[in-house]
PARO-597385 format. One line per field, with one value per residue (C-alpha): residue number from 1; residue in one letter; x, y, z. Coordinates in steps of 0.2 Angstrom, whole numbers, plus 5000, padded with zeros to 4 digits. Example, Ala and Ser with C-alpha at 12.3 -4.5 7.8 and 13.67 -1.06 7.14 Angstrom:
// PARO-597385
i <- (1, 2)
aa <- (a, s)
px <- (5062, 5068)
py <- (4978, 4995)
pz <- (5039, 5036)
END
This chain:
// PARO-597385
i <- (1, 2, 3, 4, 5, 6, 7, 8, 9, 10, 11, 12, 13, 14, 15, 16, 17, 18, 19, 20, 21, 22, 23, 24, 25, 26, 27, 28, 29, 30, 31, 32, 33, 34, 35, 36, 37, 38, 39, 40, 41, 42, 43, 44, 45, 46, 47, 48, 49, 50, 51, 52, 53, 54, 55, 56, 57, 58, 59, 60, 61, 62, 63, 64, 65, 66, 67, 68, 69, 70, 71, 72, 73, 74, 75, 76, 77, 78, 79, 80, 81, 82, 83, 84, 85, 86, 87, 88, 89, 90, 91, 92, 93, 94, 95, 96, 97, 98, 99, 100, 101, 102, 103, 104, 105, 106, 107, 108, 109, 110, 111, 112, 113, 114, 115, 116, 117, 118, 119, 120, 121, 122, 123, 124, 125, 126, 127, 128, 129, 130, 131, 132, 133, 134, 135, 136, 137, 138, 139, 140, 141, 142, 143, 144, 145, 146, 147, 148, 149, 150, 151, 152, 153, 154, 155, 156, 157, 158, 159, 160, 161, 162, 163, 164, 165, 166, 167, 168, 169, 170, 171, 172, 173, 174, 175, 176, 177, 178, 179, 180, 181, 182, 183, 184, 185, 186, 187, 188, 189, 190, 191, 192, 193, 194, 195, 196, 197, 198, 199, 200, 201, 202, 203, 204, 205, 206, 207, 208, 209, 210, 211, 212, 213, 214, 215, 216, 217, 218, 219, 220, 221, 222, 223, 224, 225, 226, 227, 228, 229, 230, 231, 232, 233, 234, 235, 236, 237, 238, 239, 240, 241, 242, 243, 244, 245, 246, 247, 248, 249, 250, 251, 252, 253, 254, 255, 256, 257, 258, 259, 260, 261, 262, 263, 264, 265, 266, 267, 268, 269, 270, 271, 272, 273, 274, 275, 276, 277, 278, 279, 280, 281, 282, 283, 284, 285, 286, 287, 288, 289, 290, 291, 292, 293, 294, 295, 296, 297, 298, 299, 300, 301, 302, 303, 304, 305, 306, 307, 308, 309, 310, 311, 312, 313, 314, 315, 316, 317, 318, 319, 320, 321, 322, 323, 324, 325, 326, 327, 328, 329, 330, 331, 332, 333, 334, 335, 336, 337, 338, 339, 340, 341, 342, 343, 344, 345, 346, 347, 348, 349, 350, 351, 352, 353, 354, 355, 356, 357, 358, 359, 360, 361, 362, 363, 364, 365, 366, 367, 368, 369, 370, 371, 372, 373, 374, 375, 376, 377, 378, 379, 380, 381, 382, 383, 384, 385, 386, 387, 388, 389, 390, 391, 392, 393, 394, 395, 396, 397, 398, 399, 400, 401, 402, 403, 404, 405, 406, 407, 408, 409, 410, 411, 412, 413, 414, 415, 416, 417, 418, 419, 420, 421, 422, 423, 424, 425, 426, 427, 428, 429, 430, 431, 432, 433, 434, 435, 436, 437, 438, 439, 440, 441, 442, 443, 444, 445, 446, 447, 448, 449, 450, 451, 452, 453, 454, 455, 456, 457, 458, 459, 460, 461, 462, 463, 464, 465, 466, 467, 468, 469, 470, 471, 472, 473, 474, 475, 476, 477, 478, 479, 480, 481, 482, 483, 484, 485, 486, 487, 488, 489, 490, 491, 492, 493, 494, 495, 496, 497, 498, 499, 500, 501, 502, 503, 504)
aa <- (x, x, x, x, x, x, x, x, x, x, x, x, x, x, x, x, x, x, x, x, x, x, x, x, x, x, x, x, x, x, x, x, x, x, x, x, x, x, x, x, x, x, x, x, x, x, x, x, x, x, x, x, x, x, x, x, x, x, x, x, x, x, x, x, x, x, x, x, x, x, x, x, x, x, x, x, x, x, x, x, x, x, x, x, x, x, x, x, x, x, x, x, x, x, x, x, x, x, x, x, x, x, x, x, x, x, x, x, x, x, x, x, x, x, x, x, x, x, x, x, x, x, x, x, x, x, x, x, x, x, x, x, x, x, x, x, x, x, x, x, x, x, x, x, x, x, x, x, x, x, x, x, x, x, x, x, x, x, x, x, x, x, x, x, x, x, x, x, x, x, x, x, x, x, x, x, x, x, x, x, x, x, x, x, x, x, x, x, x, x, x, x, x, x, x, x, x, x, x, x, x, x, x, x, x, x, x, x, x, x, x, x, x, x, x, x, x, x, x, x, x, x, x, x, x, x, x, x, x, x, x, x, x, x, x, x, x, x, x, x, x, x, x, x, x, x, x, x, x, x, x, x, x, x, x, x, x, x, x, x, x, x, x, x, x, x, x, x, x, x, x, x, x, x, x, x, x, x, x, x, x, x, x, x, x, x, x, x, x, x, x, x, x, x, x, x, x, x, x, x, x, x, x, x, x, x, x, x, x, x, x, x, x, x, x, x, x, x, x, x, x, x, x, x, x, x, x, x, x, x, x, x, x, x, x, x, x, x, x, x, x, x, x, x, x, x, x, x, x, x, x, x, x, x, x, x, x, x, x, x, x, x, x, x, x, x, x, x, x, x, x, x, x, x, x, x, x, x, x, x, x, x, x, x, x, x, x, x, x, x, x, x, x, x, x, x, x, x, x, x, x, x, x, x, x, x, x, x, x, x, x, x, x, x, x, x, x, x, x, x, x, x, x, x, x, x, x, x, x, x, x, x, x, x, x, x, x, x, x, x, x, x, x, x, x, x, x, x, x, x, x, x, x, x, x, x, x, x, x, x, x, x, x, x, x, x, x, x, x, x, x, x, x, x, x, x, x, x, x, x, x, x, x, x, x, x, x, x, x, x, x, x, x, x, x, x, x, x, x, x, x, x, x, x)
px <- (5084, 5102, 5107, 5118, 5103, 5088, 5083, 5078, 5080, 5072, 5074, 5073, 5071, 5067, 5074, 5071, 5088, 5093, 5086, 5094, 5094, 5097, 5100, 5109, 5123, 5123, 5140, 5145, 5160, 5161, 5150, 5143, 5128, 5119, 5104, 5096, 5082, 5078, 5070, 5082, 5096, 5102, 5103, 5114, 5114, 5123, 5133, 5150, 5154, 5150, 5154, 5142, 5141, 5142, 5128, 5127, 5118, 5121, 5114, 5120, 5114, 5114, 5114, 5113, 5094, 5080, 5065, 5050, 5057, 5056, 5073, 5077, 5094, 5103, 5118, 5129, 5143, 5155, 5141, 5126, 5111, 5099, 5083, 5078, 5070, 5060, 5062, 5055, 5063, 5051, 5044, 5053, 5043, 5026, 5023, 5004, 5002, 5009, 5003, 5007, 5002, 5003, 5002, 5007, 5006, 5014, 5015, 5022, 5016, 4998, 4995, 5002, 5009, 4995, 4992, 5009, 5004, 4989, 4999, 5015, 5004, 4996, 4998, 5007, 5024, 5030, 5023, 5025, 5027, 5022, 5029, 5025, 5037, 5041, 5033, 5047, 5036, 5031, 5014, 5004, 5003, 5000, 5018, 5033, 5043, 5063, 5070, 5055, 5058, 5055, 5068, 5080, 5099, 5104, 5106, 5088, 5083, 5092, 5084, 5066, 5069, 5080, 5062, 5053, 5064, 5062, 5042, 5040, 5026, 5036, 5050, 5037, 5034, 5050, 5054, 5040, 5041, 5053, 5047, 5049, 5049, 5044, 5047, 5033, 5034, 5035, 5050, 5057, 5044, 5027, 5024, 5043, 5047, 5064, 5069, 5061, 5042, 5028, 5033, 5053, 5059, 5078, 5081, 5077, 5079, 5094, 5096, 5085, 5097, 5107, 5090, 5085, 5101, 5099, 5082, 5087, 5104, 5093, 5079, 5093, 5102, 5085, 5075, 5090, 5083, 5091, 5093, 5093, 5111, 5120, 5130, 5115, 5107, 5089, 5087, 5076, 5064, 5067, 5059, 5059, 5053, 5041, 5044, 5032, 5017, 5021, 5034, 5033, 5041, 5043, 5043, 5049, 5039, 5045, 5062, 5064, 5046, 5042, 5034, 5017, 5000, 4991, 4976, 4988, 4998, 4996, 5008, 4997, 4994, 4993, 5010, 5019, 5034, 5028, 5036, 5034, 5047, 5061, 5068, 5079, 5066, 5052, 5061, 5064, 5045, 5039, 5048, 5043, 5027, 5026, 5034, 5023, 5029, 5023, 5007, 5003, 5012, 5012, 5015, 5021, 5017, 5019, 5005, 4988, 4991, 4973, 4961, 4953, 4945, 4927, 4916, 4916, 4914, 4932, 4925, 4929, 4946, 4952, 4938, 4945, 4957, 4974, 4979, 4966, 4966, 4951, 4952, 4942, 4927, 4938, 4946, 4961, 4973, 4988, 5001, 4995, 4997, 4982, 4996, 5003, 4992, 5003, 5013, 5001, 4994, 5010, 5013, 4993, 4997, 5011, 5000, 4988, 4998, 5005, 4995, 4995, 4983, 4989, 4988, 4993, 4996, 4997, 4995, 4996, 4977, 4974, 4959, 4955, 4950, 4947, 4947, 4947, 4959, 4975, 4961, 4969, 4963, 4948, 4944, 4947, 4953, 4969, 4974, 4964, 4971, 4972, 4975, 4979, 4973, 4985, 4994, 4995, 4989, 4971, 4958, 4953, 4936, 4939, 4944, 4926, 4911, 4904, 4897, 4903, 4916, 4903, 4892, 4909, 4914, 4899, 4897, 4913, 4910, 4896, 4905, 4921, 4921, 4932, 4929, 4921, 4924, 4930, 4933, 4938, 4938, 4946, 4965, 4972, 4980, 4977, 4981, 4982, 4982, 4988, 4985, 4987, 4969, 4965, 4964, 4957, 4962, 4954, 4955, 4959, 4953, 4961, 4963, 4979, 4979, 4974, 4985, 4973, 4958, 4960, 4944, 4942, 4934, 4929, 4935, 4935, 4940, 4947, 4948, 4965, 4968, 4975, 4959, 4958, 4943, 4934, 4922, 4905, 4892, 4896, 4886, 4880, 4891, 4878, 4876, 4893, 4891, 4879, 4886, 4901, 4894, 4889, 4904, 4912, 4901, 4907, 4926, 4925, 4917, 4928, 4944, 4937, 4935, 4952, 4961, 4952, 4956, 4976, 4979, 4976)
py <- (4434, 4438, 4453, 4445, 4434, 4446, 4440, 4425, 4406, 4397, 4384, 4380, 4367, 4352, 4334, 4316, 4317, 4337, 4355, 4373, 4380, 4399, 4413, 4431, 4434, 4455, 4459, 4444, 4431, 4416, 4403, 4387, 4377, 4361, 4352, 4339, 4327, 4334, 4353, 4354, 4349, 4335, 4322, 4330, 4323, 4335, 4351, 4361, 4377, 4393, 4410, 4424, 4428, 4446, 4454, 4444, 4429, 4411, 4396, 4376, 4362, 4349, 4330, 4312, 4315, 4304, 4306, 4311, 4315, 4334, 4341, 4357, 4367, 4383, 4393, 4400, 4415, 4420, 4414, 4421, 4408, 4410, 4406, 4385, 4383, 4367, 4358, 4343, 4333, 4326, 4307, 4293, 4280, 4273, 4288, 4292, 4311, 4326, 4342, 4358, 4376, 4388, 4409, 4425, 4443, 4455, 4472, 4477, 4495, 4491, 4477, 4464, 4450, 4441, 4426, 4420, 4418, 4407, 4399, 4394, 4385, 4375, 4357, 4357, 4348, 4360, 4381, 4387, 4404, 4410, 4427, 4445, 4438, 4457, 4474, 4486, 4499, 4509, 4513, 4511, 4521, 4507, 4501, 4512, 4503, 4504, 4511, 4523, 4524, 4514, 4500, 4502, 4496, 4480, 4489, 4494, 4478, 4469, 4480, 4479, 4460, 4462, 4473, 4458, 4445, 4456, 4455, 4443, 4433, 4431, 4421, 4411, 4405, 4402, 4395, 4382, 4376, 4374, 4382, 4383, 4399, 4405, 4425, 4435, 4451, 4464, 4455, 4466, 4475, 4478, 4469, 4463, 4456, 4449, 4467, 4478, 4481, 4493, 4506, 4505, 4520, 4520, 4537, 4537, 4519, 4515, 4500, 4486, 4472, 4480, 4482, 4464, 4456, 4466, 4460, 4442, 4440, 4449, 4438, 4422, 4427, 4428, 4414, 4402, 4388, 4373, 4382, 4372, 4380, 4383, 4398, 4407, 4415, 4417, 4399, 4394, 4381, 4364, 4348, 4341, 4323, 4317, 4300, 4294, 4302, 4321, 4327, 4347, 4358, 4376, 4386, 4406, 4417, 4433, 4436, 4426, 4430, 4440, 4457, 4456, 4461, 4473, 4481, 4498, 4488, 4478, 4464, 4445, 4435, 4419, 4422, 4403, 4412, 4420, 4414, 4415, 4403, 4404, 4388, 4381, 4380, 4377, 4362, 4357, 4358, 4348, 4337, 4335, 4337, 4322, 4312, 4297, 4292, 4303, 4301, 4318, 4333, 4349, 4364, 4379, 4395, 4415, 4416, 4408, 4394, 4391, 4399, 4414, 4422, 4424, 4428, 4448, 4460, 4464, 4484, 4484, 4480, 4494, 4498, 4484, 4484, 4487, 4470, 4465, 4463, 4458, 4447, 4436, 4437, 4432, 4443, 4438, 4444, 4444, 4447, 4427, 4412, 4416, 4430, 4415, 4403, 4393, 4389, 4385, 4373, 4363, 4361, 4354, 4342, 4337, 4335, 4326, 4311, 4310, 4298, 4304, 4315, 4336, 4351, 4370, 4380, 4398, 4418, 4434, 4440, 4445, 4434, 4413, 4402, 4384, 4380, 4363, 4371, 4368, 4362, 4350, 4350, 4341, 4356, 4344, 4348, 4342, 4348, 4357, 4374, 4384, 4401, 4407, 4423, 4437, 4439, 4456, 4465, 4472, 4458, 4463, 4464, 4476, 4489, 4491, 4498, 4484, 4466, 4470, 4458, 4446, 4450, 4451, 4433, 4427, 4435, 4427, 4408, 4409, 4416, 4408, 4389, 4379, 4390, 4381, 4394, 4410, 4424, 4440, 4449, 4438, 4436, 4420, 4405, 4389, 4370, 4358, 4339, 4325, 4306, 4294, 4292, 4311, 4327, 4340, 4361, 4370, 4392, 4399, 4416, 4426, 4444, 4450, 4463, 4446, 4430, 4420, 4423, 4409, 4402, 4390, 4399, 4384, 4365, 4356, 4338, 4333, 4317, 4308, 4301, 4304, 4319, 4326, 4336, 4346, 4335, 4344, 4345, 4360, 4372, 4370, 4379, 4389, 4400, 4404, 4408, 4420, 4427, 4436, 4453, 4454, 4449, 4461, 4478, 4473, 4470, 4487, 4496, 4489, 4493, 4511, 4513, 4502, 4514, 4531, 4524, 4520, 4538, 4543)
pz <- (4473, 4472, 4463, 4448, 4445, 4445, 4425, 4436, 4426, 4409, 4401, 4380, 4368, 4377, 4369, 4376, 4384, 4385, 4387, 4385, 4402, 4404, 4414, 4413, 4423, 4427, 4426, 4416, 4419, 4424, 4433, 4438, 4435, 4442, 4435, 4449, 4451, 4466, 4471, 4483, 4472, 4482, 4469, 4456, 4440, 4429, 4432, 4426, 4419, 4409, 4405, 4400, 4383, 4377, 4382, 4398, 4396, 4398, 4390, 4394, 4382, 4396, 4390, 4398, 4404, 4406, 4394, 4402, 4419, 4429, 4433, 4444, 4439, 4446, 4442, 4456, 4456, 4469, 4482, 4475, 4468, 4457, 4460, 4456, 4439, 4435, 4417, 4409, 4397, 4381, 4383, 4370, 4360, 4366, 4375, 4378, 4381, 4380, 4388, 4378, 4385, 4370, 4372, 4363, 4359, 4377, 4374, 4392, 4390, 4386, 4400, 4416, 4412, 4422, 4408, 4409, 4429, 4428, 4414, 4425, 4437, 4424, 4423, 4406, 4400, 4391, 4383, 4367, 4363, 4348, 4343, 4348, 4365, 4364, 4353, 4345, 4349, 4364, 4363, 4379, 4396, 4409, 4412, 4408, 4395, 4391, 4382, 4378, 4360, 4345, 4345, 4332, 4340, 4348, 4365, 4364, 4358, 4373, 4385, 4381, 4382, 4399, 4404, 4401, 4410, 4425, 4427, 4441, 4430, 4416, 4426, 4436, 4419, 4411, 4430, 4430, 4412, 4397, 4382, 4364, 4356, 4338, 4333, 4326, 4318, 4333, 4337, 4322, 4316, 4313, 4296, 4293, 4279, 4271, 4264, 4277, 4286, 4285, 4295, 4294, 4287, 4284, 4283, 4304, 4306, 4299, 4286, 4290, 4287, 4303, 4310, 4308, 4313, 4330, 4334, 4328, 4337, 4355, 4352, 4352, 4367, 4377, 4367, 4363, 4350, 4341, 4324, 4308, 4304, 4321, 4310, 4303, 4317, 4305, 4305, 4319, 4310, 4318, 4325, 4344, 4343, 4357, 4355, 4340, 4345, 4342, 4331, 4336, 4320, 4325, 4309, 4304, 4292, 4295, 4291, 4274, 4267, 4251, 4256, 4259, 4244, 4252, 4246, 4242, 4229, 4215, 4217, 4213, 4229, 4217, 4209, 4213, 4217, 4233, 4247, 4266, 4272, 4260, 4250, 4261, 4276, 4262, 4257, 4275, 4280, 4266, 4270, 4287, 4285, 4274, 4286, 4290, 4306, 4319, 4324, 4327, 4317, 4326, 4316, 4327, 4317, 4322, 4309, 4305, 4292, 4288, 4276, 4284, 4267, 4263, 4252, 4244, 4228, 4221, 4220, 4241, 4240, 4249, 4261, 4272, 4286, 4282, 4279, 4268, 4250, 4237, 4221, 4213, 4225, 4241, 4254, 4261, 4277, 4266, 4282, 4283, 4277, 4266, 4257, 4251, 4246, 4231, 4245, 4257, 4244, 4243, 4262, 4263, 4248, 4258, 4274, 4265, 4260, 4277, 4284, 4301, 4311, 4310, 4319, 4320, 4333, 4331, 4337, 4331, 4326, 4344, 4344, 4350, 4332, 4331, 4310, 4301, 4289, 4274, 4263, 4249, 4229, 4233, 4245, 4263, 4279, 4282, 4298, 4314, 4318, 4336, 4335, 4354, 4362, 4365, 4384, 4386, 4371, 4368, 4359, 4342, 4348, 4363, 4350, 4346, 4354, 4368, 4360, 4341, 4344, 4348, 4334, 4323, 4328, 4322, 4307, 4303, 4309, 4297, 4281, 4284, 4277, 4289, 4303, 4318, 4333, 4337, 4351, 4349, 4365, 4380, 4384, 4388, 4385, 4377, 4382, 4373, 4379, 4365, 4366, 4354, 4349, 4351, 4357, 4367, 4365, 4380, 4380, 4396, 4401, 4410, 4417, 4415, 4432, 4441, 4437, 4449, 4438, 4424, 4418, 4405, 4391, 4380, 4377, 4359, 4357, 4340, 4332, 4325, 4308, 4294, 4292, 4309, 4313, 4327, 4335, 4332, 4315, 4305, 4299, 4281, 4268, 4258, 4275, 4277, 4258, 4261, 4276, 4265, 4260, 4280, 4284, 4271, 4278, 4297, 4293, 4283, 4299, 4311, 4299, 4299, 4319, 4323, 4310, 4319, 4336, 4330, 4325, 4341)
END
């Protein structure tokens, strides 16, 4: 690879007749660009111009394509090529499937990037990544990170991305597919929030506002998205439109959120002012998620959407994982939607009267989750969410002694209404195929030392409609009932042995 080029090639935002196509130009200036129809770039269909932004990189909104048509592109400087990237523009109306890789969660220091191998030379029309692209942080001994601190500065958080950009996985991936990209919170902070996050201290981290726009504007220049106001770089909810049967809605819950109820404070979950997206992208979702035209809506989330509370006595609030509070009977994750559920409620109501069959696709627990879940008033289903494994952090359940992540998943599939399957201790990644009369989500195993290793982990098909479900009997309610004080005495456990093995 030339030397200018080293941050190899990727490509962003795919429409039916453009993409985003990116590269970082060490040195900066000037240079050119070509997109072809051809690998060898023989057949030239578009090309011209850029110049490197500050910061270095480059991002080309390239128009007049085909729908649903594989394109190659490269940039050139003073002689120097970069490396040929592959792109794939999204299918117009009538069109019958759609191919969606989805994945999450790399902490560089803890693991290889080996899942974003096996997941470049799947057969996939597009990946999403949903958040955690980067960790602020530098925990983790396996890989030597940059900068070796906490990140704080728009310098440092340009060079942990630039680290990233340089594993050779990484750009096979963005080489070989165009992604969509949502942020999570390790993108700021642990636990961000609007006004700060949980371990944010300003006296050695400065102001957060500065903090936050640093991570948001590196995050931008490295992930470039369509934002919903070109001017307000915290805008990155939006919609690409595969013809009329997906309509994919990327959505933020980090930056603009009310600060999360934990079980240290005494703020009410159920206040209807609680927000996680903000009112301008709250009005915006509803919105779209009452639109009746797709036939499939597809909610991209850096957090699970669905209800992932059981069953437990309000006198152990506090003896559960950090993120865990107790009221009325039901524990919540409230660092989730589940932190949120007013707002949760409108968005199903809104799903509900749709008409049209939904889904979610989503990351952050460490851990694989198919859920019939954004129950309505009349407590049904109306979407089918798939939470994707992390790349290259550790699974929940490998925190824990060997098979209590088994026996944890378990326990939880039985107290948890909605709940159909779970894994807690593989990475991976997780395809999802789309027709127009259906659905299948397969999890892909894999080792992340050893990118050729993927395995398909588990495959679940679900149904269409205006109330789409997982295509299997569930398990009667009163057990998962009955399964909540269990549930309740293993969560508290593991919250006690994750916390012990944290402070190490």
């Amino acid at each position: 690879m030339a030397e200018r080029f080293r941050h190899g090639v990727a490509s962003f935002d795919p429409g039916q007749d453009r993409v985003l196509i990116w590269t970082l130009l060490d040195g900066g200036g000037p240079l050119r660009w070509a997109v072809a129809a051809d690998e060898g770039l023989g057949q030239v269909v578009a090309e011209g111009e850029a110049t490197a932004a500050d910061g270095g990189t480059v991002t080309v909104d390239v128009e007049g394509l085909r729908p649903a048509t594989t394109y190659w592109y490269r940039f050139e400087v003073d002689g120097e090529r970069s490396t040929v990237g592959r792109t794939r523009t999204l299918p117009a109306e009538g069109a019958v499937r759609l191919r969606i890789g989805a994945t999450c969660c790399a902490r560089y220091a803890q693991e290889e990037f080996g899942v974003y191998g096996a997941l470049a030379a799947a057969e996939v029309d597009l990946v999403v990544h949903l958040g955690d692209y980067i960790y602020e942080d530098d925990k983790g001994d396996k890989r030597p990170t940059e900068p070796p601190c906490t990140l704080v500065s728009l310098d440092d958080y340009r060079v942990r991305h630039s680290l990233h950009r340089r594993d050779p996985a990484l750009q096979a991936l963005h080489a070989a597919h165009p992604m969509i990209s949502v942020w999570d919170d390790h993108d700021f902070a642990d636990n961000a929030w609007r006004d700060g996050a949980k371990a944010h201290d300003p006296e050695q981290h400065g102001p957060w506002a500065a903090r936050k726009a640093a991570a948001v504007q590196a995050h931008n220049e490295f992930l470039p998205k369509r934002l919903a106001e070109p001017s307000d770089p915290c805008t990155p909810w939006r919609r690409l439109d595969a013809g009329d049967l997906v309509a994919l809605v990327a959505t933020e819950t980090r930056a603009h959120r009310d600060e999360p109820v934990g079980s240290a404070d005494h703020g009410d979950v159920d206040d209807p002012d609680r927000t996680i997206l903000g009112p301008a992208q709250r009005a915006w979702l509803l919105e779209q998620a009452a639109d009746p035209e797709p036939r499939w809506l597809l909610l991209l989330s850096g957090t699970v959407i669905s209800e992932l509370e059981f069953a437990m006595p309000d006198v152990l609030d506090g003896a559960m994982p950090e993120k865990y509070a107790v009221k009325d009977g039901l524990a919540r994750n409230t660092d989730q939607w589940d932190g949120y559920p007013v707002e949760r409620a409108a968005l199903a109501a809104a799903l509900a009267g749709r008409g049209g069959a939904n889904l979610v696709l989503s990351g952050d627990i460490h851990s694989s989750w198919a859920v019939e879940g954004l129950r309505d008033d009349a407590g049904r289903a109306t979407a089918v969410e798939l939470v994707t494994p992390p790349a290259a952090t550790t699974p929940a359940g490998r925190l824990l002694p060997r098979g209590v992540g088994s026996v944890l998943a378990r326990t939880m599939l039985k107290a948890i209404d909605g709940a159909r399957w779970a894994d807690l201790d593989h990475y991976g990644f997780v395809v999802l195929d789309v027709g127009r009369d259906g659905a299948t989500a397969t999890w892909w195993w894999v080792d992340p030392e050893d990118q050729t290793s993927a395995t398909p982990g588990r495959t679940l098909s679900i149904e269409g409609g205006p109330r789409p479900r997982l295509v299997e009997d569930r398990r009667p309610s009163v057990w998962r009932r009955r399964a909540g004080v269990a549930a309740a005495a293993v969560l508290a456990a593991v919250g006690a042995v994750v916390a012990r093995r944290r402070r190490r």
